[in-house]
Rosetta silent file (secondary structure, phi, psi, omega in degrees, C-alpha in Angstrom):
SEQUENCE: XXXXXXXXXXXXXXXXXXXXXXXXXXXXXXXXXXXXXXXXXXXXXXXXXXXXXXXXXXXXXXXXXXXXXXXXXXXXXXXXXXXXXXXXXXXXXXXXXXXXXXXXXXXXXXXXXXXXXXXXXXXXXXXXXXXXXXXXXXXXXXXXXXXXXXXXXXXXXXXXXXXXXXXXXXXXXXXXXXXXXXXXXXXXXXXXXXXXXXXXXXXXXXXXXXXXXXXXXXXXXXXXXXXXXXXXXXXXXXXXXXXXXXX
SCORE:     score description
SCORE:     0.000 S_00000001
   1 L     0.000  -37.038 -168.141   16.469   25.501  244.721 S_00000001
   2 H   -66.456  -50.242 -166.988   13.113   27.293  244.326 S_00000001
   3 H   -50.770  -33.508 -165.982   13.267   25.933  240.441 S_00000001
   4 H   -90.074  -15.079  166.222   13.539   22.128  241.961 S_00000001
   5 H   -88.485  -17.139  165.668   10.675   22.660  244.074 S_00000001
   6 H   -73.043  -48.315  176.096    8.497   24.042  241.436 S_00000001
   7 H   -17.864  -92.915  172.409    9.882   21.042  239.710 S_00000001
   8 H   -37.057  -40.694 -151.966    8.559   18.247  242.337 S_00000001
   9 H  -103.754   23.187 -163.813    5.100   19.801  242.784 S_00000001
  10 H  -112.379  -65.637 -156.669    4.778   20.431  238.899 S_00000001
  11 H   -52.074  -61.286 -165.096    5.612   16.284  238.937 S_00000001
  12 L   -64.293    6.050 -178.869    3.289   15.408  242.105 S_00000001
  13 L  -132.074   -2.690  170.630    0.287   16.667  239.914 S_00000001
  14 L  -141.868   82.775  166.648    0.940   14.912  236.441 S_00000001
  15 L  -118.278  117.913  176.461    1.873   11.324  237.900 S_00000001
  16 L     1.570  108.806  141.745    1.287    8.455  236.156 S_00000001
  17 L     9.419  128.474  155.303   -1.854    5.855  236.444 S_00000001
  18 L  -109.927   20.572  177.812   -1.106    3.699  238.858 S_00000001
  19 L   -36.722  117.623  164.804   -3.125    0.777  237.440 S_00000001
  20 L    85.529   -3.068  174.367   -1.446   -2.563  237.856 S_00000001
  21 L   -92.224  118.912 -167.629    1.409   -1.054  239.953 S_00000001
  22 L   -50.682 -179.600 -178.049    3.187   -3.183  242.179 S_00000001
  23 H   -58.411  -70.103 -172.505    4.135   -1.558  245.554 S_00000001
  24 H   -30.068  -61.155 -175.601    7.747   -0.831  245.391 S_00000001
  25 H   -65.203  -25.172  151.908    7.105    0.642  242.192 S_00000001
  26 H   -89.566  -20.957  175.097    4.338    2.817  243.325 S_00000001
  27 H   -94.382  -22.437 -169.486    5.294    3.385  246.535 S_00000001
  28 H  -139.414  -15.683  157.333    8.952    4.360  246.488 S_00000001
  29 H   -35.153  -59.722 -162.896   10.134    3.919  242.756 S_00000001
  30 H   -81.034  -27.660  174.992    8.019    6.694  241.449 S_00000001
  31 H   -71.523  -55.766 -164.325    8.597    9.244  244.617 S_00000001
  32 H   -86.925  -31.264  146.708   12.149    9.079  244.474 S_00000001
  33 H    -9.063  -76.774 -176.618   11.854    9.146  240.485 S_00000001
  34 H   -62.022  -14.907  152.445   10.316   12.303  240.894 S_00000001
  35 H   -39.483  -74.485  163.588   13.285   13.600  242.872 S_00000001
  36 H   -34.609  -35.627 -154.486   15.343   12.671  240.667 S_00000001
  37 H   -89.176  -47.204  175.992   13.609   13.678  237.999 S_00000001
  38 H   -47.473  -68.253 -161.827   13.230   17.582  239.470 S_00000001
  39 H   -38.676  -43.624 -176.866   17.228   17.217  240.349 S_00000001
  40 H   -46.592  -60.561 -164.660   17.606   16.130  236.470 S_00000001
  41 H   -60.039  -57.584 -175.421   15.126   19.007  235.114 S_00000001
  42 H   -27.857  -77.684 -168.298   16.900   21.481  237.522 S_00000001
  43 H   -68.377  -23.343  170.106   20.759   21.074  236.092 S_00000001
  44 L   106.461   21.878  177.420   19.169   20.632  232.539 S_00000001
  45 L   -81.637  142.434  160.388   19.746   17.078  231.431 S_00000001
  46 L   -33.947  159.782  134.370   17.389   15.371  228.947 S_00000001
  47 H   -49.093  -45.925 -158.916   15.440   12.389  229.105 S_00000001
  48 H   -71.347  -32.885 -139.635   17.569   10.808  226.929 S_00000001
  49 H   -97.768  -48.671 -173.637   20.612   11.831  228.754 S_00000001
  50 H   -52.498  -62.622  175.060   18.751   10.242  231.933 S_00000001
  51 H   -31.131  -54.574 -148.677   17.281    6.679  229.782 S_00000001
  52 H   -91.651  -33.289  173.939   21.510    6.550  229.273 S_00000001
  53 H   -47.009  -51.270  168.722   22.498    7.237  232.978 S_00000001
  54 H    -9.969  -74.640  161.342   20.077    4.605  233.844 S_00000001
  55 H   -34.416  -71.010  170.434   21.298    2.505  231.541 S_00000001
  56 H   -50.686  -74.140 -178.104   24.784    2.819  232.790 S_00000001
  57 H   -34.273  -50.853 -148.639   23.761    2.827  236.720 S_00000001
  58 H   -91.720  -45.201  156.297   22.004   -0.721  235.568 S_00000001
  59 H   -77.307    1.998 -177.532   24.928   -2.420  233.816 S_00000001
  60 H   -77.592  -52.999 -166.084   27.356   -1.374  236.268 S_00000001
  61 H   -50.802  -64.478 -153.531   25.273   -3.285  238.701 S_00000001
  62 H   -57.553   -9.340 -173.699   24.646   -6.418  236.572 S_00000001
  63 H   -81.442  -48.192  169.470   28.186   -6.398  235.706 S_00000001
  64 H   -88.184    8.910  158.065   29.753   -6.561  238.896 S_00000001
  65 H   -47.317  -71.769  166.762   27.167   -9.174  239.629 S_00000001
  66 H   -37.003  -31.999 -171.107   28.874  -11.576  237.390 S_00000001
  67 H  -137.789   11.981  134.138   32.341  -10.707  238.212 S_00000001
  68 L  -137.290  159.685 -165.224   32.713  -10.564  241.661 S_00000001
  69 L   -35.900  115.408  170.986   33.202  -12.853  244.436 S_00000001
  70 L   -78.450  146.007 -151.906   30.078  -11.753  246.598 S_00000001
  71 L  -142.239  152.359 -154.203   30.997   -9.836  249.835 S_00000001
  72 H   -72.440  -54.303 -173.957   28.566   -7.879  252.077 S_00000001
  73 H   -44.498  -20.224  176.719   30.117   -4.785  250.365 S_00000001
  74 H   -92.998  -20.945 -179.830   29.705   -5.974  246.775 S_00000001
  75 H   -76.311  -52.949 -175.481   26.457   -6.922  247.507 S_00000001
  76 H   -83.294  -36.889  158.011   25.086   -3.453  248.836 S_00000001
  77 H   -57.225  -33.957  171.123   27.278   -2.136  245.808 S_00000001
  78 H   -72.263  -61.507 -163.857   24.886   -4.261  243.364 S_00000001
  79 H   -52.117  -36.348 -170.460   21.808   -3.605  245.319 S_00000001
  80 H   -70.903  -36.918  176.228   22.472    0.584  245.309 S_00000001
  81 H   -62.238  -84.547  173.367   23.427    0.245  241.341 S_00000001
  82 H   -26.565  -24.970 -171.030   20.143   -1.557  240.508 S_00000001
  83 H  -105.447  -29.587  162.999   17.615    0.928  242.569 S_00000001
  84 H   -33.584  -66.613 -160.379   19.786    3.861  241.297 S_00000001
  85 H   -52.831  -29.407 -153.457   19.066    2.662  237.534 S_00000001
  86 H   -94.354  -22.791  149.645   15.485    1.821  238.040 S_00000001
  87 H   -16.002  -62.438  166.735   15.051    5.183  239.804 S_00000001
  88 L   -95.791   45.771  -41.884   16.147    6.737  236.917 S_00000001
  89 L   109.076  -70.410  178.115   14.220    4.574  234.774 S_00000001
  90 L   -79.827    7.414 -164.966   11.586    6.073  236.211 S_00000001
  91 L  -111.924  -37.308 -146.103   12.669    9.355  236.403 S_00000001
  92 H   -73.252  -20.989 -152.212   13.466    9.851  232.459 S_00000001
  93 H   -90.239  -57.882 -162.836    9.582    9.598  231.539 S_00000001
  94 H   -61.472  -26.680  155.613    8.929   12.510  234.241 S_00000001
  95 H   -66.717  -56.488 -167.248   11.626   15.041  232.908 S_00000001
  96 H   -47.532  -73.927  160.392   10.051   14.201  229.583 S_00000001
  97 H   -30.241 -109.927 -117.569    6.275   15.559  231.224 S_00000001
  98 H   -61.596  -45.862 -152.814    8.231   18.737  232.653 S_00000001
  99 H   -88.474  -11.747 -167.917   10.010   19.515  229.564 S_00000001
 100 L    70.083   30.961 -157.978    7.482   18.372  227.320 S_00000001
 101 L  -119.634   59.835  174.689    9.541   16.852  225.293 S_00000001
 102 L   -93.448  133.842  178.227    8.351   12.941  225.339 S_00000001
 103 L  -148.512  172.553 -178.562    8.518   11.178  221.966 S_00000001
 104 H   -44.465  -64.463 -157.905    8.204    7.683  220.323 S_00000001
 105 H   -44.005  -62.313  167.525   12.198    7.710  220.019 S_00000001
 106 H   -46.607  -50.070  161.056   12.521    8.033  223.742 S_00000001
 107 H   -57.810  -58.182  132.892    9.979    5.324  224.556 S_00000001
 108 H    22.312  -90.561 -171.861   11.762    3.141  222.361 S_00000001
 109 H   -51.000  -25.712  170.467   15.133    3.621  223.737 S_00000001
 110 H   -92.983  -29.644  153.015   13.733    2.970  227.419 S_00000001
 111 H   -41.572  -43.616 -179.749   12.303   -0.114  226.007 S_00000001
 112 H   -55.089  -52.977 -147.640   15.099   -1.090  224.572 S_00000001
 113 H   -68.394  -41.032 -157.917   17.107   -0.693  227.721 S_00000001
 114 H   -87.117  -16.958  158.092   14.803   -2.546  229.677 S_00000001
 115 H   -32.523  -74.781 -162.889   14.459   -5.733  227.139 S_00000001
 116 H   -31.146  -67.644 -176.626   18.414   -5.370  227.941 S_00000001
 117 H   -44.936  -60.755  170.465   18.043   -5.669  231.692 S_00000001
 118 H   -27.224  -36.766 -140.378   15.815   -8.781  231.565 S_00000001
 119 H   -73.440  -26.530 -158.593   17.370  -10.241  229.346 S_00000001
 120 H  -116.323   -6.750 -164.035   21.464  -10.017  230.694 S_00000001
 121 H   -73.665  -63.615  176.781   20.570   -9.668  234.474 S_00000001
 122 H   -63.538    5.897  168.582   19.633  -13.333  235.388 S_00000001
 123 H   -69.912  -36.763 -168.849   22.509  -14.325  232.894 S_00000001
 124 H   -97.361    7.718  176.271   24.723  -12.558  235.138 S_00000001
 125 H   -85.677  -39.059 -174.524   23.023  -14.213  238.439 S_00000001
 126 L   -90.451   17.569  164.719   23.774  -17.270  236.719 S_00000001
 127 L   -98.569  -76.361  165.661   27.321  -16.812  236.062 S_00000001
 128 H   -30.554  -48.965 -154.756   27.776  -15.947  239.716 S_00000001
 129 H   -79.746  -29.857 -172.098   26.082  -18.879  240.893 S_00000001
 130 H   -93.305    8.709 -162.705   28.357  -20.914  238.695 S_00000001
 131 H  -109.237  -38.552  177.275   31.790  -19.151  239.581 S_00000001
 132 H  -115.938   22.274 -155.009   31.154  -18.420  242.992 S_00000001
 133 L  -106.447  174.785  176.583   28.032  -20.460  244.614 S_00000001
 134 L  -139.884   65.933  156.598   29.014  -24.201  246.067 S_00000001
 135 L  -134.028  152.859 -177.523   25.435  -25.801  244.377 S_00000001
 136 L   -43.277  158.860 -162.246   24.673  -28.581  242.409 S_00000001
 137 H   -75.632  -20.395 -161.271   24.543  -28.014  238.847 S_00000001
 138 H   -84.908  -17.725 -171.386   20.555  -28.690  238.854 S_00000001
 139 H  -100.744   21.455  151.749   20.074  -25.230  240.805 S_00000001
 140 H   -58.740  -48.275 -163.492   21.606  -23.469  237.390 S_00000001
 141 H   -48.547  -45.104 -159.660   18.348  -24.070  236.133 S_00000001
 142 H   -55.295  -41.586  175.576   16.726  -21.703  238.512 S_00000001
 143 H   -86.074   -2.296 -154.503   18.161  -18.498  236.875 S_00000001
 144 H   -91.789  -19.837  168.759   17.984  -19.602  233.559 S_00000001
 145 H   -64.846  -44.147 -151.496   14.069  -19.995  234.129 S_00000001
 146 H   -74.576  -61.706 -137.881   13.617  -17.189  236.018 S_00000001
 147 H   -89.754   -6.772  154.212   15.366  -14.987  233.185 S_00000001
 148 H  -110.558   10.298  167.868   13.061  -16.471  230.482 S_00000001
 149 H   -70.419  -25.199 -162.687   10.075  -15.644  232.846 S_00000001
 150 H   -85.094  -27.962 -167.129   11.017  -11.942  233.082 S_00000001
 151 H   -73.007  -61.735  151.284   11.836  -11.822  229.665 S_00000001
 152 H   -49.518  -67.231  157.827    8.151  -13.078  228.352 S_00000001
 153 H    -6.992  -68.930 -151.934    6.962  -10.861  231.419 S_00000001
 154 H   -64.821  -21.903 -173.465    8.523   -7.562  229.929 S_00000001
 155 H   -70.540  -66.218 -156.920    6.724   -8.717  226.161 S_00000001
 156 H   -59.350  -38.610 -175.546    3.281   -9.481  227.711 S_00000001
 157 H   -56.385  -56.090 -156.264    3.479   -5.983  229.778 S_00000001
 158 H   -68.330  -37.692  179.208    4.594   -4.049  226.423 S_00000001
 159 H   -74.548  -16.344 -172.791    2.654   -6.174  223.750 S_00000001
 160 H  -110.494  -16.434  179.492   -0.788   -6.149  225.276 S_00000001
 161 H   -67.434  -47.108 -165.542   -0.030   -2.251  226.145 S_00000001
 162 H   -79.486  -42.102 -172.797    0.638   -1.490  222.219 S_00000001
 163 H   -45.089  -47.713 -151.893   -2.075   -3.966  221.011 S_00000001
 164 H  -111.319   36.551  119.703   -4.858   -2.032  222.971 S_00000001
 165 H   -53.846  -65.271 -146.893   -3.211    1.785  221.799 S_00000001
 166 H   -80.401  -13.874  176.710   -3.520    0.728  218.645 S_00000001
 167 H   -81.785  -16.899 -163.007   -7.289   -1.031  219.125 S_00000001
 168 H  -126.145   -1.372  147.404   -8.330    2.592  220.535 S_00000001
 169 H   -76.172  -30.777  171.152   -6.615    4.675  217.581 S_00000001
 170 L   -85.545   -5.448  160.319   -8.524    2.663  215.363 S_00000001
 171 L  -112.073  114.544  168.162  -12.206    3.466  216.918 S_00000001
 172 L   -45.442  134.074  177.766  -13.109    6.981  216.302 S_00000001
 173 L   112.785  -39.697 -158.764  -13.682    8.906  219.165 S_00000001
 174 L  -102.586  131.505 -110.029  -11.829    7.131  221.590 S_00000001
 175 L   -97.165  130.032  148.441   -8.448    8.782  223.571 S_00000001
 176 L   -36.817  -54.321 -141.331   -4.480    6.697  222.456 S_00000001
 177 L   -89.979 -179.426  136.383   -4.260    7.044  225.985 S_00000001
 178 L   -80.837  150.745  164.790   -6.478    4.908  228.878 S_00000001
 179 L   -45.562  162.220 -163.555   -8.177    6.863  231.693 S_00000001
 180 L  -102.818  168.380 -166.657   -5.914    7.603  234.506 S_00000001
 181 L   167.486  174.372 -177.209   -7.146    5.638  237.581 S_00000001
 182 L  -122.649  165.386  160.027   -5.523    3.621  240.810 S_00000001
 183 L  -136.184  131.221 -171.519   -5.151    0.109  241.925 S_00000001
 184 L   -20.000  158.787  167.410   -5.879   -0.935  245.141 S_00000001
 185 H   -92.115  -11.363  165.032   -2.974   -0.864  247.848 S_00000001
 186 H   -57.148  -59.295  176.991   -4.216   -4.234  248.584 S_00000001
 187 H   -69.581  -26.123  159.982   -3.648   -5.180  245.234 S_00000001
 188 H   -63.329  -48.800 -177.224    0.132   -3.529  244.841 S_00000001
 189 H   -67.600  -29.404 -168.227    1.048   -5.858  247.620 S_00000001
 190 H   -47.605  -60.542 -163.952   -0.134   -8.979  245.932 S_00000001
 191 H   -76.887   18.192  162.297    1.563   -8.473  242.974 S_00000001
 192 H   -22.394  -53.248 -159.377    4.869   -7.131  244.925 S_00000001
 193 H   -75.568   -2.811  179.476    6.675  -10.648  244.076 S_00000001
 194 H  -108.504  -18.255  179.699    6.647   -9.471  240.253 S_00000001
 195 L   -75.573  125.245 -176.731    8.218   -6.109  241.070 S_00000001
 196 H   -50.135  -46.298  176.969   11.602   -5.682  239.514 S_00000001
 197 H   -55.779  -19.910 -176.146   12.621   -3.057  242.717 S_00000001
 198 H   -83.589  -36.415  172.408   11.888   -5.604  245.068 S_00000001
 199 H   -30.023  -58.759  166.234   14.221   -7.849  242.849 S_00000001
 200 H   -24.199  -66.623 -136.080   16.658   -5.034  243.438 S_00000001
 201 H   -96.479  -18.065 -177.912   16.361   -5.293  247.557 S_00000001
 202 H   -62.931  -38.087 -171.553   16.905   -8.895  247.088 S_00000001
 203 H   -66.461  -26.906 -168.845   20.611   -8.443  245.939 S_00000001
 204 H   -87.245   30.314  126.295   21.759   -7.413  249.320 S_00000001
 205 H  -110.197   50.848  153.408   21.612  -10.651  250.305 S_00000001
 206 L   -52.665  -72.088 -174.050   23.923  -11.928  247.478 S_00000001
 207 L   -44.536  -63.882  170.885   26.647  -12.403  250.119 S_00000001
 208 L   -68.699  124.636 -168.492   24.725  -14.826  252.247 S_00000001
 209 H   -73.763  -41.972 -149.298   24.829  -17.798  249.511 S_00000001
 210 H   -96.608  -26.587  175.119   21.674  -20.088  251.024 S_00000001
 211 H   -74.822  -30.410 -175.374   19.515  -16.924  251.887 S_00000001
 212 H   -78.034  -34.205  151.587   20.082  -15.391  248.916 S_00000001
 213 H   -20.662  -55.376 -165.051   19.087  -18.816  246.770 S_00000001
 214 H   -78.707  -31.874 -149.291   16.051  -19.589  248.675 S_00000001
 215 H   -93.856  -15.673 -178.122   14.991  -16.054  248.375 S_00000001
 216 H   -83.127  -63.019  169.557   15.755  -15.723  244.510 S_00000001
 217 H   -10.199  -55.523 -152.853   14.542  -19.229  243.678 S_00000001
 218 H   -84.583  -41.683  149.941   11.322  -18.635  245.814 S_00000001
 219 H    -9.129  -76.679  178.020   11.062  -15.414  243.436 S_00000001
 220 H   -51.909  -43.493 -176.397   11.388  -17.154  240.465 S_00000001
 221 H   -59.393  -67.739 -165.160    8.804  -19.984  241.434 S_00000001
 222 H   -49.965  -58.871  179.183    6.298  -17.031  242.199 S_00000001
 223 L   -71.995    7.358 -163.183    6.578  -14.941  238.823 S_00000001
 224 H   -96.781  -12.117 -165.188    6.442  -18.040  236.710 S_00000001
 225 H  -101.444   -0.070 -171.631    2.850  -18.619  238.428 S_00000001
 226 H   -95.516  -34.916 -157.857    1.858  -14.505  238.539 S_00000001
 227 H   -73.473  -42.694 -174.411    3.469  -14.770  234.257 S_00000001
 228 H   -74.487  -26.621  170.373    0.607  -17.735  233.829 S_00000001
 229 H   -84.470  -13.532  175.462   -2.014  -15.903  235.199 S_00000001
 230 H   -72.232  -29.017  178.524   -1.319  -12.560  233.683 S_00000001
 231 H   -63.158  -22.606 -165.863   -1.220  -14.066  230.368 S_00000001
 232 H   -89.204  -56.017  162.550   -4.601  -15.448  230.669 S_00000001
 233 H   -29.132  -60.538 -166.964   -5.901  -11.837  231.984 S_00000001
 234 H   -65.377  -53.876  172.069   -3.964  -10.302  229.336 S_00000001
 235 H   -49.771  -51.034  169.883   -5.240  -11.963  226.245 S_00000001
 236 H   -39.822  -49.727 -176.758   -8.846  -12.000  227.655 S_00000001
 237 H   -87.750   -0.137  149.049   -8.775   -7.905  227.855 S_00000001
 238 H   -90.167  -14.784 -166.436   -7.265   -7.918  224.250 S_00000001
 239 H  -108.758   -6.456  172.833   -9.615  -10.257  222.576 S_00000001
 240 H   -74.121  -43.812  173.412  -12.460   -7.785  225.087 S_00000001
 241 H   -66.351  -54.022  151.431  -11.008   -4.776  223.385 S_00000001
 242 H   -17.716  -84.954 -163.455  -11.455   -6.433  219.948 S_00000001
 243 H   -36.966  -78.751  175.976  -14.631   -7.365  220.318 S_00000001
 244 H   -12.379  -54.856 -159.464  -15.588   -3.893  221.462 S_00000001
 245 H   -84.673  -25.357 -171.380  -13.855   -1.789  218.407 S_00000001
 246 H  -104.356   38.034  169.067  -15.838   -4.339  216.166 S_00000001
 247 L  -121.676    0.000    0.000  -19.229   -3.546  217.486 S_00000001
């Protein structure tokens, strides 16, 4: 036990940046990460080992999304799958810090994973909606948008992250990494409605059909207007980081 407590307070002193992090994801993602993450380091599993529990925890959910009838119990079985996975999503980077054993191949592989989620989750909301929802065919649309907003989302986070690594490996002098810094708690709530974990807390109302619509719909509506302004942000601080390395 003493080893899982050196563990946590090893963790609570090399924690990410929180720049740009919605709440959920800063407030209760990365603390129970770091549980997890001790509990992981403790019994001796990898990152890698974690990235695939994750993995697993995360298609279980999206899986019985698709292929059963929703029921309060199936619902709160999706929601518990989904916070598990992204838990350890977040836990996999933080074993990697303890053990010291972080590498491209491991970012990669959580990349991968999480393309994967985007990409198959609203597929399987929208397979639900048509097997087991009573709505007009026009409110199909809803996941199939939302699922190429998240999808463009997860590029623009990852593509303007590697764009401006690779703008600050190419000027001498200056750190791969960015300075570590916060973002406001003001500013975590705005951008809440973009956080996958709240997406998560959302599922337990699967079982109620018209709250759970209104509230994924109302979702959907939100990131496609948070995805147009981040895009605008994002290029602007890549073509600023240009400029910079060529002066």
């Amino acid at each position: 036990m003493s080893e899982f407590h050196e563990a946590i307070g090893r963790l609570a002193a090399a924690q990410k940046s929180s720049i740009g992090a919605p709440a959920y994801s800063r407030f209760v993602n990365r603390p129970l990460g770091r549980i997890l993450a001790a509990g992981a380091y403790t019994i001796g599993l990898s990152p890698t080992q974690v990235t695939l529990i994750s993995a697993a925890a995360t298609g279980l959910g999206i899986v019985a999304i698709a292929s059963i009838d929703p029921t309060w119990w199936s619902a709160l079985l999706v929601s518990l799958l989904l916070v598990l996975g992204y838990a350890l999503d977040s836990a996999d980077g933080q074993v990697a810090r303890l053990t010291g054993t972080g590498s491209l191949a491991g970012e990669w592989l959580d990349h991968f994973f999480d393309a994967t989620k985007q990409a198959t989750l609203h597929a399987a909301v929208l397979v639900s909606w048509f097997r087991f929802f009573d709505l007009a065919e026009l409110w199909l649309l809803v996941p199939i948008v939302f699922g190429a907003v998240a999808s463009v989302f997860f590029f623009g986070v990852v593509g303007a992250d590697f764009l401006r690594r690779i703008n600050r490996l190419q000027r001498p002098g200056t750190a791969a990494q960015p300075a570590a810094g916060q973002t406001s708690t003001l500013y975590s709530l705005a951008v809440v409605p973009a956080d996958y974990g709240l997406l998560c807390i959302v599922f337990l109302a699967l079982w109620v059909q018209p709250l759970f619509v209104a509230l994924y719909a109302a979702l959907a509506a939100i990131n496609l207007a948070l995805l147009a302004a981040s895009a605008v942000r994002w290029y602007g601080s890549i073509r600023r980081a240009e400029a910079e390395g060529a002066a």
